[in-house]
C-alpha positions as CSV (number, residue, x, y, z in Angstrom):
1,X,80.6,59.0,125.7
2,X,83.8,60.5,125.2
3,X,84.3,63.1,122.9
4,X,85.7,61.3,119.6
5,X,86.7,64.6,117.9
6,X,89.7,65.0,120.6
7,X,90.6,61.5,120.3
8,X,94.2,60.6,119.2
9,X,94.6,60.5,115.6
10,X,96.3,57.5,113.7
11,X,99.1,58.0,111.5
12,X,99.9,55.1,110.2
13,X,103.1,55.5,108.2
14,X,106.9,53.2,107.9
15,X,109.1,56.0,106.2
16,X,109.9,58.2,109.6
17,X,110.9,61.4,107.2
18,X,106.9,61.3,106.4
19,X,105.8,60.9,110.0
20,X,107.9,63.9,111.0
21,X,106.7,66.0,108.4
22,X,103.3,64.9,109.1
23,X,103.6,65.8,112.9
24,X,104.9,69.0,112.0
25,X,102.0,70.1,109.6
26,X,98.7,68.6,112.2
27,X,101.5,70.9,115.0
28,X,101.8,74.3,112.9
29,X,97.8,73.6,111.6
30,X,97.5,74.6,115.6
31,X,95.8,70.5,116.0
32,X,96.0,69.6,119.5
33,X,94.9,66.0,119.2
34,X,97.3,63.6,120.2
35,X,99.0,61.7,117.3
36,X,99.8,57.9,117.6
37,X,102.3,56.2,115.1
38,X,102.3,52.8,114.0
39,X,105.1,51.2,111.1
40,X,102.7,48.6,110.1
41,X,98.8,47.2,110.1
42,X,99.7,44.7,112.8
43,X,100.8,47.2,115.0
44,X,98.2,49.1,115.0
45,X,95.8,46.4,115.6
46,X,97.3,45.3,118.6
47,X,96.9,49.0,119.9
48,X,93.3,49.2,118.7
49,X,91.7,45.6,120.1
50,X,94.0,46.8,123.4
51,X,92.4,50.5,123.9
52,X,89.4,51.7,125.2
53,X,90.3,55.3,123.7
54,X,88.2,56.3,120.3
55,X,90.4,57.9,117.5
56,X,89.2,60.4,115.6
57,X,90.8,59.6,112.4
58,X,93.1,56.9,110.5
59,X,95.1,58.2,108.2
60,X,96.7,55.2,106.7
61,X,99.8,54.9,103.8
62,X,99.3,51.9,101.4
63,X,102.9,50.4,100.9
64,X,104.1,48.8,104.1
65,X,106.0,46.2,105.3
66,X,104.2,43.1,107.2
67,X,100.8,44.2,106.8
68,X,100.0,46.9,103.8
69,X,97.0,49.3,104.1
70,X,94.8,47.7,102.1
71,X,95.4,44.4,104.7
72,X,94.5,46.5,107.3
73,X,91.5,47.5,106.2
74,X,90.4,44.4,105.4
75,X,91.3,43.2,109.1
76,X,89.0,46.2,110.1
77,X,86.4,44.9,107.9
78,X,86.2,41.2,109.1
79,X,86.4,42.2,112.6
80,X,83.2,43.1,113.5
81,X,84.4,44.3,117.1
82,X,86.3,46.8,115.1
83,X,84.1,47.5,112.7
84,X,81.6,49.0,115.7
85,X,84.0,51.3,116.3
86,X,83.2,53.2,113.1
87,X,86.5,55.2,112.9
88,X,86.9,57.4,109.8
89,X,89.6,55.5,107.4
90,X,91.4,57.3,104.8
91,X,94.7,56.4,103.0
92,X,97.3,59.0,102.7
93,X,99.8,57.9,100.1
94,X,102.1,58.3,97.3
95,X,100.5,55.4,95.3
96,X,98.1,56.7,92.8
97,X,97.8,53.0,91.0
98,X,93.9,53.4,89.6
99,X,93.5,49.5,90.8
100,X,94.4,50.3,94.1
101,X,92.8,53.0,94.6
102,X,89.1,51.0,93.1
103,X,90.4,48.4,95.9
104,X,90.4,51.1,98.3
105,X,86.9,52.3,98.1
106,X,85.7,48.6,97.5
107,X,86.7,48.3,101.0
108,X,84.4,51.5,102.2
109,X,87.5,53.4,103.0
110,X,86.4,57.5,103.2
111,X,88.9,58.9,101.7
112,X,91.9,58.2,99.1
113,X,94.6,61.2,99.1
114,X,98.2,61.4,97.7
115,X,100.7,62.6,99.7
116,X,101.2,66.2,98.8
117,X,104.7,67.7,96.6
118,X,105.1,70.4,99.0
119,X,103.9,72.0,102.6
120,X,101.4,74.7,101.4
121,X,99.3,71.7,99.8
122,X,100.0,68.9,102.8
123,X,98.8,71.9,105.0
124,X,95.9,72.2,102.7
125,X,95.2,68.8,102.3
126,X,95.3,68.2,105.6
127,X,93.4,71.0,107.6
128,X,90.6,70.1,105.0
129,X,90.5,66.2,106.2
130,X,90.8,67.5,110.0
131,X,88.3,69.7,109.4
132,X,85.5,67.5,107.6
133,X,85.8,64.7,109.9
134,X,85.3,67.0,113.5
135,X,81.8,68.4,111.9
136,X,80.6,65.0,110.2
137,X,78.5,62.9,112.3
138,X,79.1,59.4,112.2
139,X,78.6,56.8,114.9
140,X,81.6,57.2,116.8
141,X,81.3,61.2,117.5
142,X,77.3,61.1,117.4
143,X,75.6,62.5,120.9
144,X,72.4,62.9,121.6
145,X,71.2,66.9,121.8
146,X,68.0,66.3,123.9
């Protein structure tokens, strides 16, 4: 099995201001796992049902255009291809609407963050998510020790 924790990460973002910034933080957090963009949901999926590769993360914003966050993950959800592939979900966004957020984690997603004021806290915010989801075990970075 490949090893998941140096998989690409998803970023899955429409403004390109927040992409850049966001490339610049995972870059000066020293992160060398590649990062793949994506506008939209439906992008995205076409990448995922296409690659063989196993991300490491998703970090997903909620208001898009053609297919929100919240779409995607239910996509993710149906699909039980897709679902197998167990990759960590967590939405990244300025909306902090309580009702979307209760959405959110009815759809299982594992984590709900708003994007951060200013760098100190997105460089926070982020080397903590990086960080948690290298060590956790789930079942697409599990290998057997024996």
């Amino acid at each position: 099995m490949k090893n998941a924790n140096r998989g690409p990460i998803i970023y899955i973002e429409d403004d390109l201001d927040d992409r850049h910034i966001f490339k610049e933080t995972i870059s000066g957090l020293g992160i060398s796992n590649e990062i793949l963009y994506f506008d939209h949901g439906a992008h995205f999926l076409e990448y995922l049902y296409a690659t063989p590769d196993q991300p490491l993360l998703i970090v997903c914003d909620i208001n898009m255009p053609v297919m929100n966050g919240l779409e995607l993950r239910k996509t993710l959800l149906a699909d039980k291809e897709l679902k197998k592939k167990s990759i960590p979900f967590i939405f990244y966004t300025t909306s902090v609407n309580p009702k979307e957020i209760e959405i959110a984690y009815d759809l299982t997603v594992q984590g709900y963050f708003k994007k951060a004021s200013d760098m100190l806290e997105m460089k926070t915010t982020l080397k903590m998510i990086y960080d948690y989801w290298c060590i956790c075990r789930h079942p697409n970075n599990f290998t057997d020790t024996k």
